[in-house]
Jmol script that loads the backbone (N, CA, C; Angstrom):
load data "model"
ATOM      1  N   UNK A   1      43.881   7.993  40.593  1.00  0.00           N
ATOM      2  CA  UNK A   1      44.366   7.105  39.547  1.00  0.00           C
ATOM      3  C   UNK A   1      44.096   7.664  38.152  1.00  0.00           C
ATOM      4  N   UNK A   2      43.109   8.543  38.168  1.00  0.00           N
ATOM      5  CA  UNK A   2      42.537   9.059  37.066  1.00  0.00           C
ATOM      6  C   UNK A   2      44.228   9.916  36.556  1.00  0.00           C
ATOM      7  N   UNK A   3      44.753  10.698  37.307  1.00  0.00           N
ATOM      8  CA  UNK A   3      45.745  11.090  36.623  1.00  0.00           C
ATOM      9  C   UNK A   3      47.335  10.055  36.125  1.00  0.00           C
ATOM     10  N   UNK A   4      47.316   8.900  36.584  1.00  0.00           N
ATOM     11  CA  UNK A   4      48.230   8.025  36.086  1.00  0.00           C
ATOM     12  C   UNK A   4      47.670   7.873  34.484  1.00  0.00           C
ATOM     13  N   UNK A   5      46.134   7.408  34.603  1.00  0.00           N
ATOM     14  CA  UNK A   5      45.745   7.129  33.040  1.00  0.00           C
ATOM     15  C   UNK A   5      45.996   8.050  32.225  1.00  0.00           C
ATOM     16  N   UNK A   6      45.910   9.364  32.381  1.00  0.00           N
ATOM     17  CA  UNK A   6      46.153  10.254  31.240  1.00  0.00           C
ATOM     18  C   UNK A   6      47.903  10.217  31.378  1.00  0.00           C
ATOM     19  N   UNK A   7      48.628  10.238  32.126  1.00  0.00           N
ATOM     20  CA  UNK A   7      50.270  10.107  32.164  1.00  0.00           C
ATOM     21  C   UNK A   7      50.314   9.236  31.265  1.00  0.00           C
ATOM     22  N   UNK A   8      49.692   8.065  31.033  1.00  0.00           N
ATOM     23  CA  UNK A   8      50.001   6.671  30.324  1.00  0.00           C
ATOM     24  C   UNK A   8      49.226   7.395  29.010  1.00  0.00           C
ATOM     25  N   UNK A   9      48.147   7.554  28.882  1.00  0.00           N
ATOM     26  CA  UNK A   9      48.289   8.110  27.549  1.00  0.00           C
ATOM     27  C   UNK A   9      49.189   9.114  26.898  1.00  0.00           C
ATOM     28  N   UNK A  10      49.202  10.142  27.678  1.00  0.00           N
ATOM     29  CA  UNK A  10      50.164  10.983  27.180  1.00  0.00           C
ATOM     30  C   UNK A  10      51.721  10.104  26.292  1.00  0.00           C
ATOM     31  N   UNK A  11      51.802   9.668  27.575  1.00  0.00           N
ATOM     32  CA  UNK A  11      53.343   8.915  26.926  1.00  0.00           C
ATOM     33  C   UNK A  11      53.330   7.800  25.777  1.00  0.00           C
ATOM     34  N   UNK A  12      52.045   7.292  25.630  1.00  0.00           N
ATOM     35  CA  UNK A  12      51.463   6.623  24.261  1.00  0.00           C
ATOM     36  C   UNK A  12      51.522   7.218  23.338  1.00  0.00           C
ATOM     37  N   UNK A  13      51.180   8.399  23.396  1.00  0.00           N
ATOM     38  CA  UNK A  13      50.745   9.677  21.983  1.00  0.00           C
ATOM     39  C   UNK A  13      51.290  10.581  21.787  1.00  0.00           C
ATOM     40  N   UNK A  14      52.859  10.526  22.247  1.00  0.00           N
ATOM     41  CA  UNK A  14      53.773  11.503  22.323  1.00  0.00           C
ATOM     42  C   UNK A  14      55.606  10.814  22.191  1.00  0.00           C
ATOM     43  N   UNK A  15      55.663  11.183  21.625  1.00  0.00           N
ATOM     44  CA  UNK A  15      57.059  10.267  21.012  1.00  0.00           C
ATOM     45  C   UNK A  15      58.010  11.101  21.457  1.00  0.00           C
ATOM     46  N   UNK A  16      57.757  12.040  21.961  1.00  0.00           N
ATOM     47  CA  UNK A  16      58.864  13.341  22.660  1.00  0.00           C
ATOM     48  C   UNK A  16      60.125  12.376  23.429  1.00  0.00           C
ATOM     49  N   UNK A  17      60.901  12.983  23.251  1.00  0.00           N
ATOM     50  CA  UNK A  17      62.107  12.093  24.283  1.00  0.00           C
ATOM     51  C   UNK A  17      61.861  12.941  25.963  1.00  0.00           C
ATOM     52  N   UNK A  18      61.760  14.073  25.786  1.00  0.00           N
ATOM     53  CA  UNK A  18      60.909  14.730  27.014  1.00  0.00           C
ATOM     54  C   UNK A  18      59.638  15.545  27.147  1.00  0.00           C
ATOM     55  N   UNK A  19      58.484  15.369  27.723  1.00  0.00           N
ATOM     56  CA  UNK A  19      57.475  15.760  28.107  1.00  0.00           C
ATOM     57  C   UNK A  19      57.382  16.358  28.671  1.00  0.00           C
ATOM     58  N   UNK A  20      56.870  17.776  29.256  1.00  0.00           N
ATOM     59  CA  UNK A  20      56.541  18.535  30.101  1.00  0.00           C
ATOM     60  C   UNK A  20      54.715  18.625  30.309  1.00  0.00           C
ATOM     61  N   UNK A  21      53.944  18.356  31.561  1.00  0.00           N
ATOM     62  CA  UNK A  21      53.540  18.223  32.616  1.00  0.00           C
ATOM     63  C   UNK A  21      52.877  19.178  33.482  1.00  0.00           C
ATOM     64  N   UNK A  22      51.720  19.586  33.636  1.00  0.00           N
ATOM     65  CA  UNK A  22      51.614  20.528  35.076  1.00  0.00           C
ATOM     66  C   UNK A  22      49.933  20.193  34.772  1.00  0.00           C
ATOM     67  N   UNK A  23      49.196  20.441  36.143  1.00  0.00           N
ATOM     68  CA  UNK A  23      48.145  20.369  36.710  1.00  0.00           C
ATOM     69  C   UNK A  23      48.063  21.174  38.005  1.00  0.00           C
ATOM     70  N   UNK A  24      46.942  21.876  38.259  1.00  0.00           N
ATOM     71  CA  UNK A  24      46.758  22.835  39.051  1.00  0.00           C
ATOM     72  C   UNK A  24      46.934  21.911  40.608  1.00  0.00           C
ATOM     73  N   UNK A  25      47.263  20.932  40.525  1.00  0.00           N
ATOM     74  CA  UNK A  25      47.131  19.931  42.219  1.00  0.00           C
ATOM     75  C   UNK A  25      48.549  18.977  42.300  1.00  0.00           C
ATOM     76  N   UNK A  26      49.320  19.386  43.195  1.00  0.00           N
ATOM     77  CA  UNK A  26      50.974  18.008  43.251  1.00  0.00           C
ATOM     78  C   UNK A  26      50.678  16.803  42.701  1.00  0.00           C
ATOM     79  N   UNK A  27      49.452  16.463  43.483  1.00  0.00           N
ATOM     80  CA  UNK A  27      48.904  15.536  42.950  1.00  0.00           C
ATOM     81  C   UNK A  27      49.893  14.641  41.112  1.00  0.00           C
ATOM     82  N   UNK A  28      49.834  15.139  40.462  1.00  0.00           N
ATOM     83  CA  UNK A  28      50.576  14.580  39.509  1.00  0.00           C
ATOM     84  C   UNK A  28      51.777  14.171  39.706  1.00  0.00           C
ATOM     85  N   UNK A  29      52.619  14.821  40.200  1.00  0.00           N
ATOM     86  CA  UNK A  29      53.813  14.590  40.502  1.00  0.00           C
ATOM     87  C   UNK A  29      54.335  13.110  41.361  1.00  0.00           C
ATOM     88  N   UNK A  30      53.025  12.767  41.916  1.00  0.00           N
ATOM     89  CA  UNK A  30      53.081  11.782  42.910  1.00  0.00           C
ATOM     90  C   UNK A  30      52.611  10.684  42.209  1.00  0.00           C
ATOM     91  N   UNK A  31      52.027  10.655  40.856  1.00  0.00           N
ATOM     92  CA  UNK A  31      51.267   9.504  40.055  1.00  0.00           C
ATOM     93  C   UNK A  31      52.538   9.345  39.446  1.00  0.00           C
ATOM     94  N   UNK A  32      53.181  10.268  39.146  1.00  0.00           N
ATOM     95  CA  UNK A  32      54.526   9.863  38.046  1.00  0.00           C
ATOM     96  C   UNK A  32      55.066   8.804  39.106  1.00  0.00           C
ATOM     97  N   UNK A  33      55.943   9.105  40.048  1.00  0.00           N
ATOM     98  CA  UNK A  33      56.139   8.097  40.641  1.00  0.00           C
ATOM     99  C   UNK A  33      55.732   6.844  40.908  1.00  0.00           C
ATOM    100  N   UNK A  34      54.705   6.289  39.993  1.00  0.00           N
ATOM    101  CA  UNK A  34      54.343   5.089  40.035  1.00  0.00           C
ATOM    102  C   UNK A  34      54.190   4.392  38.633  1.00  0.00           C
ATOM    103  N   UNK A  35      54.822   5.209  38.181  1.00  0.00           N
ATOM    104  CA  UNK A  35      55.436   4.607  36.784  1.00  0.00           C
ATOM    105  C   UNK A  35      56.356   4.414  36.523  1.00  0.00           C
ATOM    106  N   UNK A  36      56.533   3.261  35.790  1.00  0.00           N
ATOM    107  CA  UNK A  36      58.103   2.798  35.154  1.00  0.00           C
ATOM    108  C   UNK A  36      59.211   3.855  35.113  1.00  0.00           C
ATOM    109  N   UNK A  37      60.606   3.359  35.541  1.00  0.00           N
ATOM    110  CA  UNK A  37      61.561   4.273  35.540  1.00  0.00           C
ATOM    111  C   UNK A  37      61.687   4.759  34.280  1.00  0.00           C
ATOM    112  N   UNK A  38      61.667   4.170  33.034  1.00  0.00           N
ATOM    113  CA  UNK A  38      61.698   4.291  31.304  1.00  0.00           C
ATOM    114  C   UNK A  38      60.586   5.750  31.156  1.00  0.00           C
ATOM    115  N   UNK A  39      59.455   5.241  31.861  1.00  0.00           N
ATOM    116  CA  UNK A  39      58.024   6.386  31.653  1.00  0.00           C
ATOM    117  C   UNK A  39      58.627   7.689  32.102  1.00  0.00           C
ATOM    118  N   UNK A  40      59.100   7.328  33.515  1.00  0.00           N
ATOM    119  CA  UNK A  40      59.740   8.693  34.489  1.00  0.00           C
ATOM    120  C   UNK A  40      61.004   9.251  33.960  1.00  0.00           C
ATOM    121  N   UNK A  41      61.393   8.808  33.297  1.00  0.00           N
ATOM    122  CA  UNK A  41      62.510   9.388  32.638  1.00  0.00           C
ATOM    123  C   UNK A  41      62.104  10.793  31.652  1.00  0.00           C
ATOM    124  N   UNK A  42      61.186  10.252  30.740  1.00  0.00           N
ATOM    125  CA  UNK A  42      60.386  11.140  29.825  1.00  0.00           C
ATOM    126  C   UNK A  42      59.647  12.415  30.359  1.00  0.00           C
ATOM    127  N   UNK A  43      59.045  12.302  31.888  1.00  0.00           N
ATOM    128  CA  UNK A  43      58.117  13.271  31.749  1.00  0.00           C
ATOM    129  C   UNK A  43      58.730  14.699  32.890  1.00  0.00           C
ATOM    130  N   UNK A  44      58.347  15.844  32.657  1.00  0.00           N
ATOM    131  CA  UNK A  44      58.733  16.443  33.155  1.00  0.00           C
ATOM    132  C   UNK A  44      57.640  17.560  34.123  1.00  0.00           C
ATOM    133  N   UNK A  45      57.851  17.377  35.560  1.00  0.00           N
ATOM    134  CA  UNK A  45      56.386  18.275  35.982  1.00  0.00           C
ATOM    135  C   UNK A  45      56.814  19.831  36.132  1.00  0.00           C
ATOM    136  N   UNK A  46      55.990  20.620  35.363  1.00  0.00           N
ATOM    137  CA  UNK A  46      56.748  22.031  35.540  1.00  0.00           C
ATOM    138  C   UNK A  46      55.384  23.146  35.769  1.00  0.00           C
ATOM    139  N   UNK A  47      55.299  24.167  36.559  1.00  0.00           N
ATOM    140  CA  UNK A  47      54.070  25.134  36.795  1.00  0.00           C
ATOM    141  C   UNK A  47      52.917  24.876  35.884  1.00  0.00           C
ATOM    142  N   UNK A  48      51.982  25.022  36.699  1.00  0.00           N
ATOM    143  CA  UNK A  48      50.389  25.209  35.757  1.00  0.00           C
ATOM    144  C   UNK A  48      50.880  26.242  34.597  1.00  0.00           C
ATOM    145  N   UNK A  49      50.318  25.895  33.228  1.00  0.00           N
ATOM    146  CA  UNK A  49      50.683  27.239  32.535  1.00  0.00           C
ATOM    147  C   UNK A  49      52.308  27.061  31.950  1.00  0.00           C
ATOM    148  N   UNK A  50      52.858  26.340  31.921  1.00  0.00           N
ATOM    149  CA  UNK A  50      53.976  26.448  31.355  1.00  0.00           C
ATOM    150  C   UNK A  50      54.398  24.656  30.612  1.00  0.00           C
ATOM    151  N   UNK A  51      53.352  23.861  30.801  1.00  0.00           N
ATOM    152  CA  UNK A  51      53.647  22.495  30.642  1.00  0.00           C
ATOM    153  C   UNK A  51      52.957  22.039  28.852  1.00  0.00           C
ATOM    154  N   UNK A  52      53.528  21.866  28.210  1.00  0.00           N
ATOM    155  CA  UNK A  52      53.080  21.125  26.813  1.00  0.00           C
ATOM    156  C   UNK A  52      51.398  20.690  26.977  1.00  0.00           C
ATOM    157  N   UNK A  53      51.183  19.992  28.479  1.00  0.00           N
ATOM    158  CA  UNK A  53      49.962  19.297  28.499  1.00  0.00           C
ATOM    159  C   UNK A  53      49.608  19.551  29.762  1.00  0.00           C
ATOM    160  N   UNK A  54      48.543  19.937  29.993  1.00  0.00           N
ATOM    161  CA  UNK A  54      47.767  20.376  31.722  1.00  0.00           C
ATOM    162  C   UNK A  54      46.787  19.108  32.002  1.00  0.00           C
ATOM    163  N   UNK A  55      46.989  18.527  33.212  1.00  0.00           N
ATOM    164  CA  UNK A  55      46.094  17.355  33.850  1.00  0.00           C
ATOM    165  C   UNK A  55      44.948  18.251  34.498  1.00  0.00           C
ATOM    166  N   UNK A  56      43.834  18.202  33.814  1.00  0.00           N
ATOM    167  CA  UNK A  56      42.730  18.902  34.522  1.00  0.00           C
ATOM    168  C   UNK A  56      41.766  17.883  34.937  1.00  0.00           C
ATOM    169  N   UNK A  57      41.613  17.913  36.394  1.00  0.00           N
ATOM    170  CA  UNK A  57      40.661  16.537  37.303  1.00  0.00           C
ATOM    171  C   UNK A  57      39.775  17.096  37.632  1.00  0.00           C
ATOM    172  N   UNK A  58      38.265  16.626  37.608  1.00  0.00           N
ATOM    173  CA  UNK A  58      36.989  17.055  38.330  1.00  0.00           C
ATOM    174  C   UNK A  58      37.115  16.106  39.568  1.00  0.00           C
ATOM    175  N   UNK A  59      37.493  17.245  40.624  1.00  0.00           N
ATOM    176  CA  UNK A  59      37.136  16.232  41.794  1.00  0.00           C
ATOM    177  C   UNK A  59      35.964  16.729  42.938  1.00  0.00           C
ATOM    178  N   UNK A  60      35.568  18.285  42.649  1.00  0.00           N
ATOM    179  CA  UNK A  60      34.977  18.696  43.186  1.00  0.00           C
ATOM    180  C   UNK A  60      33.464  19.454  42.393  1.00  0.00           C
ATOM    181  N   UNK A  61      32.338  19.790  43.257  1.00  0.00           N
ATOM    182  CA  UNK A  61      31.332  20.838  42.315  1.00  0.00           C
ATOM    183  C   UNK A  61      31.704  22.172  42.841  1.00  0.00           C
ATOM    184  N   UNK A  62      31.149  23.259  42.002  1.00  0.00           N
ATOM    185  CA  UNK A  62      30.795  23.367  40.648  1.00  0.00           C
ATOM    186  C   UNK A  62      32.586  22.996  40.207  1.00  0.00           C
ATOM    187  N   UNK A  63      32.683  22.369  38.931  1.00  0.00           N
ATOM    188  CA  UNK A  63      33.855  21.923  38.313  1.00  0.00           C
ATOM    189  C   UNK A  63      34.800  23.297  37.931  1.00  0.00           C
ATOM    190  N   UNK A  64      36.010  23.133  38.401  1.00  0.00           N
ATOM    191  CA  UNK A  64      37.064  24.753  37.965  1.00  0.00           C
ATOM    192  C   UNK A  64      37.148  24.599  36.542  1.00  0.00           C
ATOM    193  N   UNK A  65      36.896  25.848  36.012  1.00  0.00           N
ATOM    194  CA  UNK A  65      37.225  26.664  34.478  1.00  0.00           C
ATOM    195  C   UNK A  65      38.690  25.900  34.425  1.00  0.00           C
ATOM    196  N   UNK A  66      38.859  25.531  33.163  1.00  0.00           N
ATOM    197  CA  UNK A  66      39.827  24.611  32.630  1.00  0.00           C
ATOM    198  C   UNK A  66      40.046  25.826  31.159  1.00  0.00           C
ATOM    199  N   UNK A  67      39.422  26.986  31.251  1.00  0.00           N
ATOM    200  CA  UNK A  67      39.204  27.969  29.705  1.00  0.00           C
ATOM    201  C   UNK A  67      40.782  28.487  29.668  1.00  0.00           C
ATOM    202  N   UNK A  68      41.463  28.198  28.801  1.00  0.00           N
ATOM    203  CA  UNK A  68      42.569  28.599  28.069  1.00  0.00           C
ATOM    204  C   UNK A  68      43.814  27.750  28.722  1.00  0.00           C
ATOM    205  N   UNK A  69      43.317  26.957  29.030  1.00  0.00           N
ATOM    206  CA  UNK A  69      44.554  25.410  29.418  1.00  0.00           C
ATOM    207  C   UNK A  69      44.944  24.929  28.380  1.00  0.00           C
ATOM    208  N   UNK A  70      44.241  25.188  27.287  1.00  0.00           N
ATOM    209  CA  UNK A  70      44.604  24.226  25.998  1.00  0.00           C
ATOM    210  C   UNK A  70      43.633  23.567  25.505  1.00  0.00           C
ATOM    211  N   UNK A  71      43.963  22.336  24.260  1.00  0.00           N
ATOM    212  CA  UNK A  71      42.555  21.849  23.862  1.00  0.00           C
ATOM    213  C   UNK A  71      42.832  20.389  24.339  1.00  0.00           C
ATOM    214  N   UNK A  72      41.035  19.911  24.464  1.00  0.00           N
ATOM    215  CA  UNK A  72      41.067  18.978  25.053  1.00  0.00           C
ATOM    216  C   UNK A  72      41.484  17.975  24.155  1.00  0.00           C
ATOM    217  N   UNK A  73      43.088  16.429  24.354  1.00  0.00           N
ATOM    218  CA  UNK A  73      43.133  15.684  23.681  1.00  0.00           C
ATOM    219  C   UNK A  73      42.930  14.465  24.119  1.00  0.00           C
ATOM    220  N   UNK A  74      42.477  14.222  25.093  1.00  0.00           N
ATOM    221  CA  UNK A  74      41.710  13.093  25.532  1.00  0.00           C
ATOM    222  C   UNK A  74      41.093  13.353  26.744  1.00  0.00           C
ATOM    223  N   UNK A  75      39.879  12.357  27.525  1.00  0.00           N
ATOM    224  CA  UNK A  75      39.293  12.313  28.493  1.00  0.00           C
ATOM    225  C   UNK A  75      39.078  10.988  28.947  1.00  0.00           C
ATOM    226  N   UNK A  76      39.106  10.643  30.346  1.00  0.00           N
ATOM    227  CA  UNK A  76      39.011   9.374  31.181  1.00  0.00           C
ATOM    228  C   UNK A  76      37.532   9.673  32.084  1.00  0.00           C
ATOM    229  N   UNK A  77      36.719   8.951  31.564  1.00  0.00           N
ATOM    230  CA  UNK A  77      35.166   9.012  32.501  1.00  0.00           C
ATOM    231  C   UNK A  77      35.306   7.338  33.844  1.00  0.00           C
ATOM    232  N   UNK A  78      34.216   7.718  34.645  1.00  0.00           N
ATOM    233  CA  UNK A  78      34.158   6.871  35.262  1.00  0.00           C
ATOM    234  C   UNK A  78      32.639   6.982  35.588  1.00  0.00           C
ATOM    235  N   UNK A  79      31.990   5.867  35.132  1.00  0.00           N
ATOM    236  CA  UNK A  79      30.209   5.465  35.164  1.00  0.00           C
ATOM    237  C   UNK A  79      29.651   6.520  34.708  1.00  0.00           C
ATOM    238  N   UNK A  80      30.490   7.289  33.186  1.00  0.00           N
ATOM    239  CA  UNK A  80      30.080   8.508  32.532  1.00  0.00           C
ATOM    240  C   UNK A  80      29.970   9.202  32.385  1.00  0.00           C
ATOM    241  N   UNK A  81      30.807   9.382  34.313  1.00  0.00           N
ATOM    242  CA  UNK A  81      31.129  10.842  34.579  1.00  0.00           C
ATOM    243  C   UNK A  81      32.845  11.567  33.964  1.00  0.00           C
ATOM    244  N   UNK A  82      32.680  12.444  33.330  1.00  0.00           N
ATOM    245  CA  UNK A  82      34.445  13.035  33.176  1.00  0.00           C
ATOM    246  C   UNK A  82      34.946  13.183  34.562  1.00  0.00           C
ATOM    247  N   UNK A  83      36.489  12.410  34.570  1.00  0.00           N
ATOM    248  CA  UNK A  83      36.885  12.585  35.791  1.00  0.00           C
ATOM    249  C   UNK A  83      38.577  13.318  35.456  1.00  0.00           C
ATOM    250  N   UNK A  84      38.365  13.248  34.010  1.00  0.00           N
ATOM    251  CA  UNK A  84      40.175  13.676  34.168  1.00  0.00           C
ATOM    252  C   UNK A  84      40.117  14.030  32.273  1.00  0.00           C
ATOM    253  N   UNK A  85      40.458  15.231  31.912  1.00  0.00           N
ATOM    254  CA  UNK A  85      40.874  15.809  30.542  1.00  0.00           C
ATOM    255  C   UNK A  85      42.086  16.342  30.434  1.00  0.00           C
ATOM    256  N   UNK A  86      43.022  15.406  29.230  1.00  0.00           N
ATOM    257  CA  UNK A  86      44.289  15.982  29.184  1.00  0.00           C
ATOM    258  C   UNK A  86      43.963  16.732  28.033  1.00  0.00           C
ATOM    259  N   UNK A  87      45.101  18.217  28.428  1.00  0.00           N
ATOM    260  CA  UNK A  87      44.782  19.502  27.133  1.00  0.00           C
ATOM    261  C   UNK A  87      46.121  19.644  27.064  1.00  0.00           C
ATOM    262  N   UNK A  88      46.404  19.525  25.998  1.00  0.00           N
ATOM    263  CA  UNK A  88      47.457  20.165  25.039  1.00  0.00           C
ATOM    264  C   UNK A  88      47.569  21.443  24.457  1.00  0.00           C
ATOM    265  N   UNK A  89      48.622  22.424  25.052  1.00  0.00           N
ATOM    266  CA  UNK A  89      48.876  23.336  24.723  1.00  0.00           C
ATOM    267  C   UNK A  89      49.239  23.641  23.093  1.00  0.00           C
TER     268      UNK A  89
END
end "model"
wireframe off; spacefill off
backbone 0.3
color backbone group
């Protein structure tokens, strides 16, 4: 779920008529789908490395190098832990 919240921010803080999208896991692709057809219209999922904004999720230890994804423009914690940083290219 952690990656729907940053989808929903993204599309808050981005006035783009289209968005481009990628995270190293499908995983995203499958959260879009649970957003409004209006939301899904906007966003676009395209290769790690080629997307405006990279969904980077800690789901595992030690946490994967996220170094040259972009900078971090928001983060979603859960009981304080980071569970999800969207970076903007």
């Amino acid at each position: 779920m952690s990656n729907r919240q940053g989808l929903e921010w993204i599309l808050a803080n981005d006035s783009s008529a289209t968005i481009t999208v990628s995270a190293d896991h499908p995983v995203v692709a499958y959260n879009i789908l649970i957003l409004s057809a209006e939301q899904r219209a906007r966003l676009v999922v395209v290769p790690p490395g080629e997307g405006t904004y990279f969904l980077a999720f800690y789901r595992c230890w030690p946490y994967p190098s996220y170094e040259g994804r972009g900078w971090e423009v928001h983060a979603e914690y859960s009981n304080g832990v980071k569970i999800l940083s969207v970076m903007k290219r």
